[in-house]
N, CA, C and O atoms as a Maestro MAE file, in Angstrom:
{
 s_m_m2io_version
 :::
 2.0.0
}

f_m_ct {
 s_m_title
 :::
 protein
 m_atom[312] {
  # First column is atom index #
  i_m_mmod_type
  r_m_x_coord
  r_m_y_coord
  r_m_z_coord
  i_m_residue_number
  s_m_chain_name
  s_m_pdb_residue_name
  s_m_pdb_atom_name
  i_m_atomic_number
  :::
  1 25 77.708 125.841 50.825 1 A "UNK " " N  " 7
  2 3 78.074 125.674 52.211 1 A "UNK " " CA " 6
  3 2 79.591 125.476 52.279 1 A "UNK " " C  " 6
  4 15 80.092 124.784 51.393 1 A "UNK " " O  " 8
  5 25 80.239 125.906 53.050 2 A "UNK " " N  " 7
  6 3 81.716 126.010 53.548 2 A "UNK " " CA " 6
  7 2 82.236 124.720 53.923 2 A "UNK " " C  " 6
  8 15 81.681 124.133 54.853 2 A "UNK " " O  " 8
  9 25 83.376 124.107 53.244 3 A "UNK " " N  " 7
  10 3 84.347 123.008 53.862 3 A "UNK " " CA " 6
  11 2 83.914 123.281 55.351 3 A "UNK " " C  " 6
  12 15 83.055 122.507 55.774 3 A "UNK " " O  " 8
  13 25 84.296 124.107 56.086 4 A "UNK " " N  " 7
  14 3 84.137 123.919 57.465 4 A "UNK " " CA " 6
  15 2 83.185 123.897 58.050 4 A "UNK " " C  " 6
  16 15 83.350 123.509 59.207 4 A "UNK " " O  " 8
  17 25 81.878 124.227 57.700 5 A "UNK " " N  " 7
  18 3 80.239 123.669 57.919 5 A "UNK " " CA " 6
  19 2 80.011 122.491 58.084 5 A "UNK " " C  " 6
  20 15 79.482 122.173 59.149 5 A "UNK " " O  " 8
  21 25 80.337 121.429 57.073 6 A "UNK " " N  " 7
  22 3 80.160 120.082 56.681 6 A "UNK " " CA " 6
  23 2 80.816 119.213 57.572 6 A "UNK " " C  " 6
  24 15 80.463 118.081 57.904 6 A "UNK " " O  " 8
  25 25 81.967 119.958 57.983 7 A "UNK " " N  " 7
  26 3 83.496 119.733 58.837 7 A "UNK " " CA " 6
  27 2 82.414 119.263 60.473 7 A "UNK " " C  " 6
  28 15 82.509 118.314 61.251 7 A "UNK " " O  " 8
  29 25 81.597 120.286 60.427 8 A "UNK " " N  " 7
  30 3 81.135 120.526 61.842 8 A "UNK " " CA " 6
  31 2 79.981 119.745 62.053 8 A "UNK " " C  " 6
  32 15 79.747 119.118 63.085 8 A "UNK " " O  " 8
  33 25 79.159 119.805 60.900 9 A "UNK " " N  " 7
  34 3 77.920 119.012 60.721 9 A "UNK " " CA " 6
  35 2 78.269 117.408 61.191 9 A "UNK " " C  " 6
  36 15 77.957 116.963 62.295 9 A "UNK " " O  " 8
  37 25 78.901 116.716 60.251 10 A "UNK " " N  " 7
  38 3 79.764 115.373 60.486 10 A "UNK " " CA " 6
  39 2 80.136 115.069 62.405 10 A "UNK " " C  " 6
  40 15 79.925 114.303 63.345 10 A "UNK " " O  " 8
  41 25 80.677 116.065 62.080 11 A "UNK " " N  " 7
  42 3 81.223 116.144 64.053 11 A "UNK " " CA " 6
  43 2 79.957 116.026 64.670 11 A "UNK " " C  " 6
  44 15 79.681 115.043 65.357 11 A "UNK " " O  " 8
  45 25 79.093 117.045 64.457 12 A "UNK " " N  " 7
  46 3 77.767 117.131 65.712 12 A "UNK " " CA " 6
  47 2 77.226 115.315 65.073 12 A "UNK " " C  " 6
  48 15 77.199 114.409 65.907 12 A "UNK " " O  " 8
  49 25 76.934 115.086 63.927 13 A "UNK " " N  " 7
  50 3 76.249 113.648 63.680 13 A "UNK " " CA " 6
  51 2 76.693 112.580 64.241 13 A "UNK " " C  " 6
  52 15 75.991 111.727 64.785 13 A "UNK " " O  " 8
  53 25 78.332 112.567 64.101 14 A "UNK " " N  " 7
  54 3 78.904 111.200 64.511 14 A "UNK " " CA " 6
  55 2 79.059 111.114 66.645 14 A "UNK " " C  " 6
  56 15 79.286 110.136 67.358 14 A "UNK " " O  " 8
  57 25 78.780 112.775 67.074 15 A "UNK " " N  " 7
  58 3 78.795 112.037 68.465 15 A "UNK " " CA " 6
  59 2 77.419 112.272 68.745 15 A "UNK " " C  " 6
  60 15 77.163 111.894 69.888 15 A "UNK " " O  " 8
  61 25 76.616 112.658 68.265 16 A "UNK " " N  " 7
  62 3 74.934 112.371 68.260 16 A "UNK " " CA " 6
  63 2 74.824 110.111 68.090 16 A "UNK " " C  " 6
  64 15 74.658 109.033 68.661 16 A "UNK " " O  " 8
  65 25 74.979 110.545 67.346 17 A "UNK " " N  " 7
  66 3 74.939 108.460 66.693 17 A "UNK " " CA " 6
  67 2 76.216 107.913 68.087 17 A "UNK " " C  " 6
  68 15 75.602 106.981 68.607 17 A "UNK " " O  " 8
  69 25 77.098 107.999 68.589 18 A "UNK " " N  " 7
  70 3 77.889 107.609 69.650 18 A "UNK " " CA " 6
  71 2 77.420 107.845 70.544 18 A "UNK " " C  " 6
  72 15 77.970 107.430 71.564 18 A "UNK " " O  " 8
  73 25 76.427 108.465 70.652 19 A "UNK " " N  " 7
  74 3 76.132 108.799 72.068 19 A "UNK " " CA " 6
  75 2 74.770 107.999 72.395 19 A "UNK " " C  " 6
  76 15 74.619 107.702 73.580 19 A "UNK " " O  " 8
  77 25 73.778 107.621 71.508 20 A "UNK " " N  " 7
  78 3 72.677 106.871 70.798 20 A "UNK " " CA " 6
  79 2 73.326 105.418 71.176 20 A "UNK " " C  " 6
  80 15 72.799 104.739 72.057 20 A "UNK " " O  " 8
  81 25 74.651 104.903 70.381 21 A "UNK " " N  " 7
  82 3 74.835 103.312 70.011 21 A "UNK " " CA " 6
  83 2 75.601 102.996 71.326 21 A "UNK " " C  " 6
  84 15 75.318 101.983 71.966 21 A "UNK " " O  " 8
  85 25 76.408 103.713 71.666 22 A "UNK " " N  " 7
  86 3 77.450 102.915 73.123 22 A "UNK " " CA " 6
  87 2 76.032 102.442 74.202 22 A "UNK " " C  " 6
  88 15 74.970 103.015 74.450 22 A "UNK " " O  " 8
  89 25 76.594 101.202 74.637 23 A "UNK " " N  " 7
  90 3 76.143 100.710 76.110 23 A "UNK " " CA " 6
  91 2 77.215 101.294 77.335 23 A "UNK " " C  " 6
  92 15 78.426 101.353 77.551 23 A "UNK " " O  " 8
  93 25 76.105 101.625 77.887 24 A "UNK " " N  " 7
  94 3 77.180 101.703 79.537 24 A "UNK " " CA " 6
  95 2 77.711 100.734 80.049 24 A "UNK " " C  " 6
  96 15 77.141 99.645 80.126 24 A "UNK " " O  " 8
  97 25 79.000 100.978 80.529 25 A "UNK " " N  " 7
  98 3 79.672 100.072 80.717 25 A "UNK " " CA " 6
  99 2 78.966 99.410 82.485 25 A "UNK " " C  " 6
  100 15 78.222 100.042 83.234 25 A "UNK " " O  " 8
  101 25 79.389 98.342 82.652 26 A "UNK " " N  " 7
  102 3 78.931 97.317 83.604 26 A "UNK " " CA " 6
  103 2 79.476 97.616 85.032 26 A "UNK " " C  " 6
  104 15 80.691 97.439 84.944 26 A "UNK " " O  " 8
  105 25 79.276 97.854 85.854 27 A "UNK " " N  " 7
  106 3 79.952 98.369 86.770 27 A "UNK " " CA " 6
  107 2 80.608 97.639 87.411 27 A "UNK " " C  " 6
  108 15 79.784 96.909 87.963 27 A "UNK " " O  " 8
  109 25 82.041 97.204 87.854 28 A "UNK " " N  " 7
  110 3 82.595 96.082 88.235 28 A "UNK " " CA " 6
  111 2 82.882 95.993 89.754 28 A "UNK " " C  " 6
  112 15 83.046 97.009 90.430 28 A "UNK " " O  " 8
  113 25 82.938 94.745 90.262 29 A "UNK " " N  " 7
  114 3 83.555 94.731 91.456 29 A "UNK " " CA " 6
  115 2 84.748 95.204 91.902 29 A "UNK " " C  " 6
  116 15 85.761 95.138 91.205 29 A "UNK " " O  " 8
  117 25 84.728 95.792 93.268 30 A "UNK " " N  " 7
  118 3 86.148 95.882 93.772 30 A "UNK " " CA " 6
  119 2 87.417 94.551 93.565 30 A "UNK " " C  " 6
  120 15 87.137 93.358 93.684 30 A "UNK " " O  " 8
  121 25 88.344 94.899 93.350 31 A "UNK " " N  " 7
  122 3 89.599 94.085 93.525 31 A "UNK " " CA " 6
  123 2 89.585 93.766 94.980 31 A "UNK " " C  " 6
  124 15 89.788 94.613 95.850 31 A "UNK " " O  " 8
  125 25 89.315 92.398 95.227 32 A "UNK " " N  " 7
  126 3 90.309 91.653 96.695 32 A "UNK " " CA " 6
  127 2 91.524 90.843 96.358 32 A "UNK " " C  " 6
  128 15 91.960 90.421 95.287 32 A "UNK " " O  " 8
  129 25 91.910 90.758 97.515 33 A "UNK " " N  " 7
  130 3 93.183 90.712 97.879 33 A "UNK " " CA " 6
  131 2 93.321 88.966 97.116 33 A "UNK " " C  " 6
  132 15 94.391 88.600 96.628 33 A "UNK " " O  " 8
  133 25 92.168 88.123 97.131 34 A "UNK " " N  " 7
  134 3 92.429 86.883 96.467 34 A "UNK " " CA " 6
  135 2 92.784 86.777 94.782 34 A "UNK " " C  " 6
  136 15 93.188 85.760 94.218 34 A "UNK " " O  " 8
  137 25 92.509 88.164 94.112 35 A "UNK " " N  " 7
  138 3 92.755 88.368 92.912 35 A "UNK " " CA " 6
  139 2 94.003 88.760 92.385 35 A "UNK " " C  " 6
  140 15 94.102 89.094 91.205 35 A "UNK " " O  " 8
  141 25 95.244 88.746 93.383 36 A "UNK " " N  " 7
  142 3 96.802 88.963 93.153 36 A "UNK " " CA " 6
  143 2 97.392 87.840 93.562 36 A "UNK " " C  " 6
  144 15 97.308 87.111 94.550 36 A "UNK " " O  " 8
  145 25 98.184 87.878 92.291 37 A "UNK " " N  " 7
  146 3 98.398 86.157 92.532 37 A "UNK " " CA " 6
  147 2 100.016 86.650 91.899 37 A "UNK " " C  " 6
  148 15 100.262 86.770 90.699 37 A "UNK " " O  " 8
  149 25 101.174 86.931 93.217 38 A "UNK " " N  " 7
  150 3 102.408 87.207 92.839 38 A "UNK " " CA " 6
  151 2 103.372 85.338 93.420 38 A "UNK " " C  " 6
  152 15 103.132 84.634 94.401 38 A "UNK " " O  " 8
  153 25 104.066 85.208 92.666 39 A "UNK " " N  " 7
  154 3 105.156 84.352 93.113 39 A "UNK " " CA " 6
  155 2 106.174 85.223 94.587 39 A "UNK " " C  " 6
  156 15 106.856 86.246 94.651 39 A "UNK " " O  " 8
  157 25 105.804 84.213 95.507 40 A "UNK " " N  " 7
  158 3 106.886 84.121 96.778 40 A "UNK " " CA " 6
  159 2 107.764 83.181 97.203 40 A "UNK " " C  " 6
  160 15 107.676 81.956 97.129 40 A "UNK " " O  " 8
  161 25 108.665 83.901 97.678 41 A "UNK " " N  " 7
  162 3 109.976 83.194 98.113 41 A "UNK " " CA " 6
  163 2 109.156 82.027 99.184 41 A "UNK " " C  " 6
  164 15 108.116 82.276 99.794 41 A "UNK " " O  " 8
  165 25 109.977 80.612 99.229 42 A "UNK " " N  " 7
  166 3 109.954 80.080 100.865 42 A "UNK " " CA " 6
  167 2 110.906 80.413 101.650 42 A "UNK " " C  " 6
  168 15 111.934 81.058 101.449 42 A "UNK " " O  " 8
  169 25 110.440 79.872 102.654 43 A "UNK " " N  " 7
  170 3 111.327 80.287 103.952 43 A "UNK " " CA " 6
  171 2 112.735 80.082 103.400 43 A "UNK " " C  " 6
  172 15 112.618 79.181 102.570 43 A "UNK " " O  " 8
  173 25 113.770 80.401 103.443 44 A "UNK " " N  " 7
  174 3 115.671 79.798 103.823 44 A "UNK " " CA " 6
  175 2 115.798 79.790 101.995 44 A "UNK " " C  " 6
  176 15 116.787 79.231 101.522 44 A "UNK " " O  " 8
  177 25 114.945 80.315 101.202 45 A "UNK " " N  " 7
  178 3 115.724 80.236 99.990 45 A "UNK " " CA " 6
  179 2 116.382 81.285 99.742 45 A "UNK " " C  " 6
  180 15 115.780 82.349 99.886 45 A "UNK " " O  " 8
  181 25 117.388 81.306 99.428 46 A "UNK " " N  " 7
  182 3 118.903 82.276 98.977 46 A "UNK " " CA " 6
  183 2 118.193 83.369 98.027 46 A "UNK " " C  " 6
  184 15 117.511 83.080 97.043 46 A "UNK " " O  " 8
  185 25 118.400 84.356 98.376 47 A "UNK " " N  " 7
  186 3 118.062 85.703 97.710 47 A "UNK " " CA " 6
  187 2 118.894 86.400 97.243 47 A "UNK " " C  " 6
  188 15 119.760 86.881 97.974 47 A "UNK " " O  " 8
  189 25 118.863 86.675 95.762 48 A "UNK " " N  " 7
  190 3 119.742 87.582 94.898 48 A "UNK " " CA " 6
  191 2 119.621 88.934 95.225 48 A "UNK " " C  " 6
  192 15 118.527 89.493 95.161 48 A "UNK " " O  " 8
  193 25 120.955 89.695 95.679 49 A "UNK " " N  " 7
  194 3 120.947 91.497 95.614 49 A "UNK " " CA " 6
  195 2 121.382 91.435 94.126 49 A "UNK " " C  " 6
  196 15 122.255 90.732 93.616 49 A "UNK " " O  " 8
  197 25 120.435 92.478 93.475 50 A "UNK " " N  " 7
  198 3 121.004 92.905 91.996 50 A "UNK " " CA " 6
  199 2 121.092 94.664 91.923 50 A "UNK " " C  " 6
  200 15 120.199 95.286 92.497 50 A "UNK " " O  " 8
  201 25 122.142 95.395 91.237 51 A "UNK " " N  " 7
  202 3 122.597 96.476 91.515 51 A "UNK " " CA " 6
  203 2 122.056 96.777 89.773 51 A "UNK " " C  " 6
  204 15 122.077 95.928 88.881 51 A "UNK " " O  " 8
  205 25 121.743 97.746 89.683 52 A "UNK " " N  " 7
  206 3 121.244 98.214 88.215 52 A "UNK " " CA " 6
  207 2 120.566 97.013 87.115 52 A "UNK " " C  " 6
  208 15 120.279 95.879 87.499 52 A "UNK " " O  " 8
  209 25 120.413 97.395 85.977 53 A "UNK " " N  " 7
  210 3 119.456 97.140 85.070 53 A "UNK " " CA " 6
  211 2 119.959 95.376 84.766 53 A "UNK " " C  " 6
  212 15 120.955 95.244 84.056 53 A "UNK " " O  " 8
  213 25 119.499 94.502 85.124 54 A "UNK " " N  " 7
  214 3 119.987 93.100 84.550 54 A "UNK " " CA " 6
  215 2 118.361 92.313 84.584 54 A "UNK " " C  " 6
  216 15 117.362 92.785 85.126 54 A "UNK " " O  " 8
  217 25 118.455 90.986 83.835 55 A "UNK " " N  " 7
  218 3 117.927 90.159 83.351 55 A "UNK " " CA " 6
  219 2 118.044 89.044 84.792 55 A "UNK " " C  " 6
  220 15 119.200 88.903 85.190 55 A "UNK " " O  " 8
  221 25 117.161 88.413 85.429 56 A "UNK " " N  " 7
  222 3 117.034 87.219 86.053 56 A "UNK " " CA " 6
  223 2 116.320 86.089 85.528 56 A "UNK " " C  " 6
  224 15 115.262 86.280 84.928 56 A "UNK " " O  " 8
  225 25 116.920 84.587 85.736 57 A "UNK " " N  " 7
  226 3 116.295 83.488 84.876 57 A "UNK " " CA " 6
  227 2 114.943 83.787 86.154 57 A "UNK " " C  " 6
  228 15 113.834 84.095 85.718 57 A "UNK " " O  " 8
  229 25 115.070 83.715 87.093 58 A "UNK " " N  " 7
  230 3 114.008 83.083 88.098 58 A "UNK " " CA " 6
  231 2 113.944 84.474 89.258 58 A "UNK " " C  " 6
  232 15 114.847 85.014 89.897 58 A "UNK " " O  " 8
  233 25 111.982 84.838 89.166 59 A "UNK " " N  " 7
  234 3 112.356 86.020 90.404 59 A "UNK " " CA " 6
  235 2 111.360 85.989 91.201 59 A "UNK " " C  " 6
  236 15 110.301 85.477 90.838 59 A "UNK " " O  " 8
  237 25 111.518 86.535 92.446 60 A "UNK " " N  " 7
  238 3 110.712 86.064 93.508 60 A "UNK " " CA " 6
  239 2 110.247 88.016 93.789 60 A "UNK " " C  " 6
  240 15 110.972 88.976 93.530 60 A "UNK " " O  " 8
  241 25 109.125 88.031 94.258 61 A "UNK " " N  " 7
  242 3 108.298 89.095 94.971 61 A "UNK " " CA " 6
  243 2 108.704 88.833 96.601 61 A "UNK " " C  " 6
  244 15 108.527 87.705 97.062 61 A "UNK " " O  " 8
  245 25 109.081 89.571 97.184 62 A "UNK " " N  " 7
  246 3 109.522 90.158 98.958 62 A "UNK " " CA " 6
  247 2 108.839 90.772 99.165 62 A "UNK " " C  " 6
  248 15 108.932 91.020 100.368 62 A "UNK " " O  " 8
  249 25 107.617 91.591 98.496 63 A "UNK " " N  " 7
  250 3 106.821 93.019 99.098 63 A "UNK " " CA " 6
  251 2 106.068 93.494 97.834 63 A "UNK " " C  " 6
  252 15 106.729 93.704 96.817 63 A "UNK " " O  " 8
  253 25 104.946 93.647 97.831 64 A "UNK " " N  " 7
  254 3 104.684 94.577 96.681 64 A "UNK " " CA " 6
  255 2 103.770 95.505 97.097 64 A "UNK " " C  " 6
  256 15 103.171 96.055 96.173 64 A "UNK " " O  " 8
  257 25 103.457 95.875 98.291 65 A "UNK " " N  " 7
  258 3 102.462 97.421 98.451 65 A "UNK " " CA " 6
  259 2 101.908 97.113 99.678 65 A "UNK " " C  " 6
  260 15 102.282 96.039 100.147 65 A "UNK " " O  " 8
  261 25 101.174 97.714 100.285 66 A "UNK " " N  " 7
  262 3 100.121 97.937 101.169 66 A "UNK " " CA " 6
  263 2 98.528 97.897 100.340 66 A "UNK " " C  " 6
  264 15 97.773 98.816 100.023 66 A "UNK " " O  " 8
  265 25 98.437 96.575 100.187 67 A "UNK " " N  " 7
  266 3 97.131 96.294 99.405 67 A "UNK " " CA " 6
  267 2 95.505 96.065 100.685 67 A "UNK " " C  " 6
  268 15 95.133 95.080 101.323 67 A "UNK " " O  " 8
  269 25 95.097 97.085 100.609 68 A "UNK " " N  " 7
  270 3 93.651 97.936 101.751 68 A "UNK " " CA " 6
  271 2 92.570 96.411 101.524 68 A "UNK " " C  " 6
  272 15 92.944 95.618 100.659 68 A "UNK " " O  " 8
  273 25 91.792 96.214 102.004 69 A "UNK " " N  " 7
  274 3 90.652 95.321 102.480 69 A "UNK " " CA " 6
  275 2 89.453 96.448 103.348 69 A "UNK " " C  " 6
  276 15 88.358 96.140 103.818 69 A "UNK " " O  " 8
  277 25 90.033 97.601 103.339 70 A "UNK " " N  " 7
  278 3 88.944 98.730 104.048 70 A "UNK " " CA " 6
  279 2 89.030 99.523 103.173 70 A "UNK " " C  " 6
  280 15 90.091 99.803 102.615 70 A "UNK " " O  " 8
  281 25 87.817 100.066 102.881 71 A "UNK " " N  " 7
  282 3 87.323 101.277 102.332 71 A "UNK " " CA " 6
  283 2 88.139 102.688 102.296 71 A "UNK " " C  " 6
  284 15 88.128 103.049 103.472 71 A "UNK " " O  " 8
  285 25 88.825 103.642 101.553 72 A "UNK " " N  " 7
  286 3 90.059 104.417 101.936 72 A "UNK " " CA " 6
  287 2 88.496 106.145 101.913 72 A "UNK " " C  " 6
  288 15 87.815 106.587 100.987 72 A "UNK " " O  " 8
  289 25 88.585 106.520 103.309 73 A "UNK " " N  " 7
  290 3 87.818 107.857 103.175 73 A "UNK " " CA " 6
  291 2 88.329 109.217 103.155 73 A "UNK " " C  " 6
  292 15 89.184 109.818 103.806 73 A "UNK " " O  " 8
  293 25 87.475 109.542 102.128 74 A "UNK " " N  " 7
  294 3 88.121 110.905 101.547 74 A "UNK " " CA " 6
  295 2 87.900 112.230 102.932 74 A "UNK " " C  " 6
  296 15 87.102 112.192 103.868 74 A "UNK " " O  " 8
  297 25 88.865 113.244 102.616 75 A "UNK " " N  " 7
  298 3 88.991 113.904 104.012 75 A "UNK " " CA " 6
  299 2 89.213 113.366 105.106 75 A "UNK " " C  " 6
  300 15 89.910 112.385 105.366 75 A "UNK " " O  " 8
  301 25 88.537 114.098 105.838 76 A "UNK " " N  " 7
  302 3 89.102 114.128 107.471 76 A "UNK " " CA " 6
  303 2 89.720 114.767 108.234 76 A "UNK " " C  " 6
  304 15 90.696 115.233 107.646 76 A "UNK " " O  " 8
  305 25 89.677 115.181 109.687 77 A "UNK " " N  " 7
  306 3 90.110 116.171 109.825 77 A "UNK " " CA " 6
  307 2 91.589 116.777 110.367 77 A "UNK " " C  " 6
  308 15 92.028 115.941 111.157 77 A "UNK " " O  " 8
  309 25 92.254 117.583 110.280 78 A "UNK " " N  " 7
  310 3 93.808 118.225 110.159 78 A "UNK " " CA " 6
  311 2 94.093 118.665 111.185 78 A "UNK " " C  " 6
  312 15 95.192 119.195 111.346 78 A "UNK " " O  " 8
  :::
 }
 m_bond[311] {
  # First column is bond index #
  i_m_from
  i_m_to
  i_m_order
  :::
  1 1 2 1
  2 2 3 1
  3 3 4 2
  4 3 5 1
  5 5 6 1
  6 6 7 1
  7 7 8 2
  8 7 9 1
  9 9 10 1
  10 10 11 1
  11 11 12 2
  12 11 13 1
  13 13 14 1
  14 14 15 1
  15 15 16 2
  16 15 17 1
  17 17 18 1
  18 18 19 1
  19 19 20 2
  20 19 21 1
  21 21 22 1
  22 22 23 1
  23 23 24 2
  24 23 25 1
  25 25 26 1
  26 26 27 1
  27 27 28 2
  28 27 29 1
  29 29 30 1
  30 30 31 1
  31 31 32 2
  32 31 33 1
  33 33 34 1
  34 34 35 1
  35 35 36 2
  36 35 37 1
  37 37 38 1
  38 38 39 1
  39 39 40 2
  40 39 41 1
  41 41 42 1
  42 42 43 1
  43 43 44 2
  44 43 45 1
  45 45 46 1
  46 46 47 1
  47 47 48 2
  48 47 49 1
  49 49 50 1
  50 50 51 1
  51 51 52 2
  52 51 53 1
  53 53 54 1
  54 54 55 1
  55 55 56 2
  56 55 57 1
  57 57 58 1
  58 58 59 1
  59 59 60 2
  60 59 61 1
  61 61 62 1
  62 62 63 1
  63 63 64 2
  64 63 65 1
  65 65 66 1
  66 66 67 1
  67 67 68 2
  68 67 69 1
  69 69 70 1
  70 70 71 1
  71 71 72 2
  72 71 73 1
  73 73 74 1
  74 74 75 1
  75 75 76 2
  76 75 77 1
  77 77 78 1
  78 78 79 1
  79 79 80 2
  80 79 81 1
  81 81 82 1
  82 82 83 1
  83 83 84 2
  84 83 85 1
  85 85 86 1
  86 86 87 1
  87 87 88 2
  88 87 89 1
  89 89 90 1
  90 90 91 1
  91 91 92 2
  92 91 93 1
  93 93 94 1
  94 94 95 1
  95 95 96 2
  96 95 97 1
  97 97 98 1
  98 98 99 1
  99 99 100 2
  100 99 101 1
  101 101 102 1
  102 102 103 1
  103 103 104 2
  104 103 105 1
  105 105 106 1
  106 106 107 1
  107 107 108 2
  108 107 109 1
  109 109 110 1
  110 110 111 1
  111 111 112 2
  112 111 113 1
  113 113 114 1
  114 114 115 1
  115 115 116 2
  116 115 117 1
  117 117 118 1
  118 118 119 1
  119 119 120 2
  120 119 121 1
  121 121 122 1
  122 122 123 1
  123 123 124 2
  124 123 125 1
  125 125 126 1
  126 126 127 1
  127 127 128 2
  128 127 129 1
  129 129 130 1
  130 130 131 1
  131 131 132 2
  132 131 133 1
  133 133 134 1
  134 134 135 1
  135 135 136 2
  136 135 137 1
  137 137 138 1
  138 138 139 1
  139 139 140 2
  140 139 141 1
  141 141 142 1
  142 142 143 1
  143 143 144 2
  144 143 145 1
  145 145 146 1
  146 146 147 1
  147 147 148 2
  148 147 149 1
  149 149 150 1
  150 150 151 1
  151 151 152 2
  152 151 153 1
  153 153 154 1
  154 154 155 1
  155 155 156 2
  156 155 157 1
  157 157 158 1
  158 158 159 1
  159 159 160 2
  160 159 161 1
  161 161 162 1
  162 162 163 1
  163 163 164 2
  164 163 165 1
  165 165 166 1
  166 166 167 1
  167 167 168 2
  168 167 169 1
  169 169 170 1
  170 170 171 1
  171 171 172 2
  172 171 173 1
  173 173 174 1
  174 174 175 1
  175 175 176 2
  176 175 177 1
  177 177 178 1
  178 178 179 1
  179 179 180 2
  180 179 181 1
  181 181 182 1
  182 182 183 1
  183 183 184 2
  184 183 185 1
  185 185 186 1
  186 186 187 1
  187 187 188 2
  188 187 189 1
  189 189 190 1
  190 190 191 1
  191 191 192 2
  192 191 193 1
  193 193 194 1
  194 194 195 1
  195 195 196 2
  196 195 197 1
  197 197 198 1
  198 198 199 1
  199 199 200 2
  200 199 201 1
  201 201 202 1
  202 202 203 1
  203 203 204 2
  204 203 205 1
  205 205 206 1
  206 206 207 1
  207 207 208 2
  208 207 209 1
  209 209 210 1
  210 210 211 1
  211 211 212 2
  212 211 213 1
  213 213 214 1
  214 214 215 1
  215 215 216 2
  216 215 217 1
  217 217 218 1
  218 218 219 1
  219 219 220 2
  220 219 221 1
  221 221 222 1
  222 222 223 1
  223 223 224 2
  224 223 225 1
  225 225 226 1
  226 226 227 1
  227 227 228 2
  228 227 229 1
  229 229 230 1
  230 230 231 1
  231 231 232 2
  232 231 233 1
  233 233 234 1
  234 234 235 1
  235 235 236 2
  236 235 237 1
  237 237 238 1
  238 238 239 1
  239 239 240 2
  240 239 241 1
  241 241 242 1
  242 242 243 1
  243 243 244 2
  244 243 245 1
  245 245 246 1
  246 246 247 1
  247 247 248 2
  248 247 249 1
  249 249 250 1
  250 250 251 1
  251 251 252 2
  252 251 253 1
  253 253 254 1
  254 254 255 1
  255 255 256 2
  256 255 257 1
  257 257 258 1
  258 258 259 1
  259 259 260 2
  260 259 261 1
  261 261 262 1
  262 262 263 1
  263 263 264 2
  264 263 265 1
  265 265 266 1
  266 266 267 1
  267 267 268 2
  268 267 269 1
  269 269 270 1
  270 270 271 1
  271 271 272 2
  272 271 273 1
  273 273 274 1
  274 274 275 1
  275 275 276 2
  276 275 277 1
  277 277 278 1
  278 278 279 1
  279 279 280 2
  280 279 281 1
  281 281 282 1
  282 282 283 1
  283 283 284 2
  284 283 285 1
  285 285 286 1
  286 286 287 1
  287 287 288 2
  288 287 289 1
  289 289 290 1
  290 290 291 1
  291 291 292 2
  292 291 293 1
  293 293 294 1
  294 294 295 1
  295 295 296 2
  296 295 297 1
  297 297 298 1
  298 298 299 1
  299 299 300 2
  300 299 301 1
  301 301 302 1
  302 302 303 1
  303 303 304 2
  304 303 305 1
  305 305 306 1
  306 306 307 1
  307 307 308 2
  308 307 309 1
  309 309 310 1
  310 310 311 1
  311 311 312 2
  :::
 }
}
């Protein structure tokens, strides 16, 4: 039998047996909005402008996205 027979045999066995031993994975909950947990500024504290690539001892989040609480539906019409 041919190096590359054995080559192939091995292949078909090992995702035969992977496909046999994995569990499905668990299906998880959606992300809410109580599960982001960013540091914010208070009111009247002094805010650093920084211009290119630097290092801060201490940094505060102002904005980080438009994070949905509704369902986003696919299509619709144009």
């Amino acid at each position: 039998m041919p190096l590359w027979a054995w080559a192939l045999v091995s292949l078909v066995a090992s995702f035969v047996l992977q496909s046999v031993l994995v569990k499905p994975p668990k299906p998880q909950k959606p992300a809410s909005l109580a599960d982001f947990d960013f540091p914010q500024s208070d009111e009247g504290t002094p805010q650093a402008v920084c211009f290119g690539d630097n290092w801060t001892a201490g940094w505060f989040v102002m904005w980080w996205g438009n994070l949905r609480t509704k369902k986003i539906k696919a299509g619709g019409k144009k």
